[in-house]
C-alpha positions in Angstrom: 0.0 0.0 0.0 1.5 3.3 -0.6 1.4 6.3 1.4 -0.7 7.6 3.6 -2.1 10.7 2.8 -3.5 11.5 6.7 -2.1 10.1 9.8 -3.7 6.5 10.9 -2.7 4.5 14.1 -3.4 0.7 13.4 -5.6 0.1 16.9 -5.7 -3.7 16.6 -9.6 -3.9 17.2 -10.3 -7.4 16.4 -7.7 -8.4 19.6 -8.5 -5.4 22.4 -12.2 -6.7 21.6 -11.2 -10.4 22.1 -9.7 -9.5 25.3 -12.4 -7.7 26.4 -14.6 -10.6 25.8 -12.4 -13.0 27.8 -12.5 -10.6 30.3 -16.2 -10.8 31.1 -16.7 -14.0 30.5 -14.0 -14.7 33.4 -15.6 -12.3 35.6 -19.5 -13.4 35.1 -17.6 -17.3 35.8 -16.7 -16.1 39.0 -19.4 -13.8 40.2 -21.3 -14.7 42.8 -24.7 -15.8 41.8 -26.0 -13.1 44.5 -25.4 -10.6 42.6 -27.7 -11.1 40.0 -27.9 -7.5 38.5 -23.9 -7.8 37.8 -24.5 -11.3 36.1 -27.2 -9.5 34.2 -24.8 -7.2 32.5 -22.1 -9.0 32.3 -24.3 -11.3 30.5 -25.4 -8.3 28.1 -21.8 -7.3 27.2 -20.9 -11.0 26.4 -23.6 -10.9 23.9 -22.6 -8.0 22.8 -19.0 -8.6 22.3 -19.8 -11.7 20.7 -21.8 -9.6 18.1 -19.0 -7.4 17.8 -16.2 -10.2 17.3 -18.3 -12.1 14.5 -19.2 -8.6 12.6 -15.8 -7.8 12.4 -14.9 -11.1 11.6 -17.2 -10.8 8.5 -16.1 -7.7 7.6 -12.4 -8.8 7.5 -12.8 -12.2 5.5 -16.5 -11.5 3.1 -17.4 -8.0 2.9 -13.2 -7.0 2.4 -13.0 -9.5 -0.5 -16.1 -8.5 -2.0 -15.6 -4.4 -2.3 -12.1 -4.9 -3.2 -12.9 -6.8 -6.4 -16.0 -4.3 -6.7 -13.8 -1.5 -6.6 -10.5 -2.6 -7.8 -8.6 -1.1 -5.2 -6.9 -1.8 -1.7 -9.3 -1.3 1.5 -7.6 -1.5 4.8 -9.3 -4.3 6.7 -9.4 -2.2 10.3 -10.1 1.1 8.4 -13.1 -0.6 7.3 -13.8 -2.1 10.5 -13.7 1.3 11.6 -15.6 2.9 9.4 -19.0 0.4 10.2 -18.8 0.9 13.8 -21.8 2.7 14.5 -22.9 5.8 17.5 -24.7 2.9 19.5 -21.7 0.9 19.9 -20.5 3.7 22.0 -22.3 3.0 25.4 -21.3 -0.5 25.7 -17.3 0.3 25.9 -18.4 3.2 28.2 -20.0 1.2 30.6 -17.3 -1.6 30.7 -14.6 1.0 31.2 -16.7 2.5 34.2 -17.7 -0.6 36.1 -13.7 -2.1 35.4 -11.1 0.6 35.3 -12.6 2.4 39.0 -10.2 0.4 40.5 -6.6 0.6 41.4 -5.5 -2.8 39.4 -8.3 -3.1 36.3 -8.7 -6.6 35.2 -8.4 -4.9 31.8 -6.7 -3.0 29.0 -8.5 0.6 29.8 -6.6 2.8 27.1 -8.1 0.0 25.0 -11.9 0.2 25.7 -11.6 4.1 25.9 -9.9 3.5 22.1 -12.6 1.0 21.6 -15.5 3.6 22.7 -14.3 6.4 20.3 -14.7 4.3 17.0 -17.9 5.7 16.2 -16.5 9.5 16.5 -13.4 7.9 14.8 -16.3 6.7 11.9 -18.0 9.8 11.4 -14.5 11.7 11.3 -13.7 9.4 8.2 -17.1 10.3 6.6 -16.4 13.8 6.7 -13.2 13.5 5.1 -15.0 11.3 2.7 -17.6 13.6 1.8 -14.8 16.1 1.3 -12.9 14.3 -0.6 -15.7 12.9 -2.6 -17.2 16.4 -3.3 -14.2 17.3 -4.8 -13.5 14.7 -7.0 -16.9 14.9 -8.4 -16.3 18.5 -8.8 -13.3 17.8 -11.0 -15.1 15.3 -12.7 -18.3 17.9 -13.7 -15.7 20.6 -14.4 -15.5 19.9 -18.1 -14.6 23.7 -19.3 -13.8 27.2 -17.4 -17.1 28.7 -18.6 -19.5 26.8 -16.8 -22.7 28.2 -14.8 -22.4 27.7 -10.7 -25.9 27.0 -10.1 -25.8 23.6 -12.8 -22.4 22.7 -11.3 -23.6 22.8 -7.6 -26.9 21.5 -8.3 -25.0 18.4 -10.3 -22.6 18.2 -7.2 -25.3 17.8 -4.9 -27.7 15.4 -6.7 -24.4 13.1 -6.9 -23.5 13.3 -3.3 -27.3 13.4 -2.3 -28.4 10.5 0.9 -30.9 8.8 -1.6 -28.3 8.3 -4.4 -25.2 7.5 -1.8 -28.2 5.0 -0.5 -28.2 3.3 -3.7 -24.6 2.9 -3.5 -24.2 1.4 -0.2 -27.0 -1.1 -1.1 -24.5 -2.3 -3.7 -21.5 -2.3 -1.6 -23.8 -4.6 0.9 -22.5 -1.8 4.2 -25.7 -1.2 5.4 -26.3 -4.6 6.4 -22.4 -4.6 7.6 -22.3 -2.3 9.9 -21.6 -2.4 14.1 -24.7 -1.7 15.7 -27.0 -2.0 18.6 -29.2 0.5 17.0 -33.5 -0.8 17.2 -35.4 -1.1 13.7 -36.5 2.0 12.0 -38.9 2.4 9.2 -38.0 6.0 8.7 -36.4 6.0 4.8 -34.9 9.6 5.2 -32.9 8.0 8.3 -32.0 4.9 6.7 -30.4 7.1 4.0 -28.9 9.0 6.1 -27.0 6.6 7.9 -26.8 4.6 4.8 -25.0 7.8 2.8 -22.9 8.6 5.8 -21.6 4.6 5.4 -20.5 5.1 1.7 -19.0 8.6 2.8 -16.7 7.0 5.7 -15.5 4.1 2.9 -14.3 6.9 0.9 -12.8 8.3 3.5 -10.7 4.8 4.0 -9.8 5.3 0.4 -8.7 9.0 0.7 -6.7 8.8 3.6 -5.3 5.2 2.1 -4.9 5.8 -1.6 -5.3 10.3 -1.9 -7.6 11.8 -3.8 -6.7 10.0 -7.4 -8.3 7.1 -6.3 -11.3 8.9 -5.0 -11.2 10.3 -8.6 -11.7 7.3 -10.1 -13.8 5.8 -7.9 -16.2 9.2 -8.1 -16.5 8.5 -12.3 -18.7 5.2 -11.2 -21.2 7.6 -9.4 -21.3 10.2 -12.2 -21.9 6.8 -14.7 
């Protein structure tokens, strides 16, 4: 891979999740049964965790393969990872860091959950560079001579980066059904394509800060097609 064009430190989710997992499972093992709220939730994050683990799993050995061949170009597998994890993933890693790292000798990695619990911010910083980045490669692409009137290039600009048509593309690229979540069903389309647009936005944030904005060049000529 060449390059980066923006700073990325590797965060090695896959593994600080593992551990996380192991580390309630060991805990609700050896909880006394007395306790049955403490059991409760420790019983809610292993589910949870185990959710987690098995998304990412997918994401790193289907969903990978399958946009890279779509796309023809390198995606980062944690970048990608990344880039799914959703706003309501948030609370779990918050609540694990509070009931675990109050005391003087945590049973776990703390810097990792609070890493962990700032993926979704992480995410949405990625889709904004994405819909940056994206923006302006579409501009380049609609900017076919020097005489050309604002209002058709704007309006061209912003039917191409528009919810409903990113929607479209984030069916095809199968993230929708992807992503980290813990969010309950909605049958609200304009929030669907919302979250949905903001999806395709992050992955082409992964590409910009992986690849510059070439690649997101190219990539932007699909949309326009």
């Amino acid at each position: 891979m060449r390059g980066l064009t923006l700073p990325w430190r590797r965060m090695y989710i896959l593994r600080h999740v593992e551990a996380a997992l192991h580390v309630v499972r060991r805990t609700r093992a050896t909880t006394t049964p007395e306790r049955s709220k403490t059991i409760e939730k420790l019983a809610r994050w292993e589910k949870q965790l185990t959710y987690v683990q098995g998304a990412i799993h997918k994401i790193e050995s289907k969903l990978r393969d399958a946009l890279q061949k779509k796309l023809d170009t390198a995606l980062d597998a944690e970048m990608l990872v990344t880039a799914l994890f959703q706003p309501s993933t948030k609370n779990l890693f918050m609540e694990m860091e509070a009931h675990f790292c109050r005391s003087e000798r945590p049973p776990i990695d703390c810097e990792a959950l609070s890493g962990l619990s700032m993926l979704p911010d992480l995410a949405r910083a990625m889709a904004l560079v994405g819909d940056a980045a994206l923006s302006l490669a579409i501009l380049h692409h609609l900017w076919k001579e020097q005489r050309l009137e604002v209002g058709r290039l704007t309006v061209g600009r912003a039917n191409l980066v528009s919810n409903e048509h990113l929607a479209h593309i984030c069916d095809d690229w199968k993230l929708y059904e992807n992503r980290i979540h813990f969010d309950p069903p909605t049958d609200s389309k304009s929030e669907i394509d919302h979250i949905k647009g903001t999806l395709v936005e992050a992955v082409y944030g992964a590409i910009y800060i992986s690849h510059g904005l070439p690649e997101v060049q190219r990539l932007a000529a699909r949309l326009i097609e």
